[in-house]
C-alpha positions in Angstrom: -37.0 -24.8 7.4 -39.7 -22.4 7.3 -39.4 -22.7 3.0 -39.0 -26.0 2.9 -42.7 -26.5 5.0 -44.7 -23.7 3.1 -45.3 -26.4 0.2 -46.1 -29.0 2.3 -49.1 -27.6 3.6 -51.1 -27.9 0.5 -50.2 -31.3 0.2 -51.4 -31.5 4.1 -48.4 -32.9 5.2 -47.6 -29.9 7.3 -50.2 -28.0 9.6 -50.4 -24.2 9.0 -50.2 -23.6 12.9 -46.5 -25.4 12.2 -46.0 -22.8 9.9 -47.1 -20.0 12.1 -44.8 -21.5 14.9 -41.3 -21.4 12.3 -42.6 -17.6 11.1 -43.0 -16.7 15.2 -39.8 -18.3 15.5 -37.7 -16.7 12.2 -39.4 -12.8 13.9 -37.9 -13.7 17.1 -34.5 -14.8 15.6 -34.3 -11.5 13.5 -35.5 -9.2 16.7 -32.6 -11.1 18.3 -30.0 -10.9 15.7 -31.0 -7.0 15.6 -30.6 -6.6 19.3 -27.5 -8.1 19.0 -26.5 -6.2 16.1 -27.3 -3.1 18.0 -25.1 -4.4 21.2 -22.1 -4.4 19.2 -21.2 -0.3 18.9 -22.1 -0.2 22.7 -19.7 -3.3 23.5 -16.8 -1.4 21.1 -17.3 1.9 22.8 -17.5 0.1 26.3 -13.9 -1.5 25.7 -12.9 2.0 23.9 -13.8 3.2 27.4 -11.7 0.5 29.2 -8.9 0.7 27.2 -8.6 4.6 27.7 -8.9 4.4 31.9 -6.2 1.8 31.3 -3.7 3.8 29.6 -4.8 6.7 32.5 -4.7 4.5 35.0 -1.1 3.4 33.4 0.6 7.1 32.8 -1.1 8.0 36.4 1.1 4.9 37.6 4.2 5.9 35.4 4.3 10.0 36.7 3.7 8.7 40.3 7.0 6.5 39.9 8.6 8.7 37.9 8.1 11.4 40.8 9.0 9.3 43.6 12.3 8.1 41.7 13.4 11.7 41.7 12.6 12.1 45.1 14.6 9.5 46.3 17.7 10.4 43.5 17.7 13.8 45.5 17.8 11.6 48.7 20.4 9.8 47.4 22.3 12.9 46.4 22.1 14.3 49.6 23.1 11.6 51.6 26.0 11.1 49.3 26.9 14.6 49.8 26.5 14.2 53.8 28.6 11.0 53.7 31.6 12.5 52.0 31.2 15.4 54.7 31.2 12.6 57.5 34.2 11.1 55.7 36.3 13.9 55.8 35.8 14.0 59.4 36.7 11.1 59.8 40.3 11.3 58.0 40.7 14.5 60.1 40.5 12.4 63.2 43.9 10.5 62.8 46.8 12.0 63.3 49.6 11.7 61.0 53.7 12.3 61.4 55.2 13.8 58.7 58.2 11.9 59.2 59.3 8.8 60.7 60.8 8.9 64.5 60.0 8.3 67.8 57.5 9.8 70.4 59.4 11.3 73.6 56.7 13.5 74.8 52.9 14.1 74.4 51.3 17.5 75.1 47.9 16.5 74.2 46.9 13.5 76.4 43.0 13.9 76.7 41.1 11.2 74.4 38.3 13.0 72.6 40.2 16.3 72.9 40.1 18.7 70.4 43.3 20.4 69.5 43.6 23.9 67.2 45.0 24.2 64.0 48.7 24.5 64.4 49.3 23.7 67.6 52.1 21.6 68.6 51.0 18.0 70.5 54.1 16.3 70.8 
């Protein structure tokens, strides 16, 4: 715009202070396109920035759950190993014939009793 009106204030067609305004104007444009220009490194290092607390922020997350899942596998282990323990029990509660027949006579009447290993209850 500004070249376009420098020849047309010979003719008087344009006023020089319109000419002043569009050169103010063009300095301003140019301070602002080198401001800008300027912002960009700072705006690239700002998401640089970003981008590295994210992927921090991520493995932080990541070792966290990682650590936690091996606590709880270990949970799991051991309550696996208790249950099987508990289980056993269990089995050992019921008593088992090793043979078919009838019952004539108990030795062992108490419920909750414990009996040793190898003693006789019928």
């Amino acid at each position: 715009e500004m070249n376009m009106s420098a020849p047309l204030v010979g003719t008087g067609a344009v006023s020089p202070v319109e000419i002043l305004r569009l050169k103010r104007s063009a300095v301003e444009i140019r301070g602002s396109l080198n401001a800008t220009t300027l912002a960009i490194p700072r705006a690239e290092s700002a998401i640089n920035e970003i981008k590295s607390k994210i992927d921090e922020s991520e493995q932080s997350f990541r070792s966290d759950a990682a650590k936690e899942l091996n606590e709880k596998r270990t949970d799991l282990s051991k309550i696996t190993a208790s249950s099987i323990a508990i289980d056993d029990r269990v089995t050992r509660t019921t008593v088992v014939s090793p043979v078919h027949g009838i019952i004539k006579m108990l030795k062992v009447n108490t419920i909750g009793g414990v009996v040793q290993p190898g003693s006789d209850m019928v």
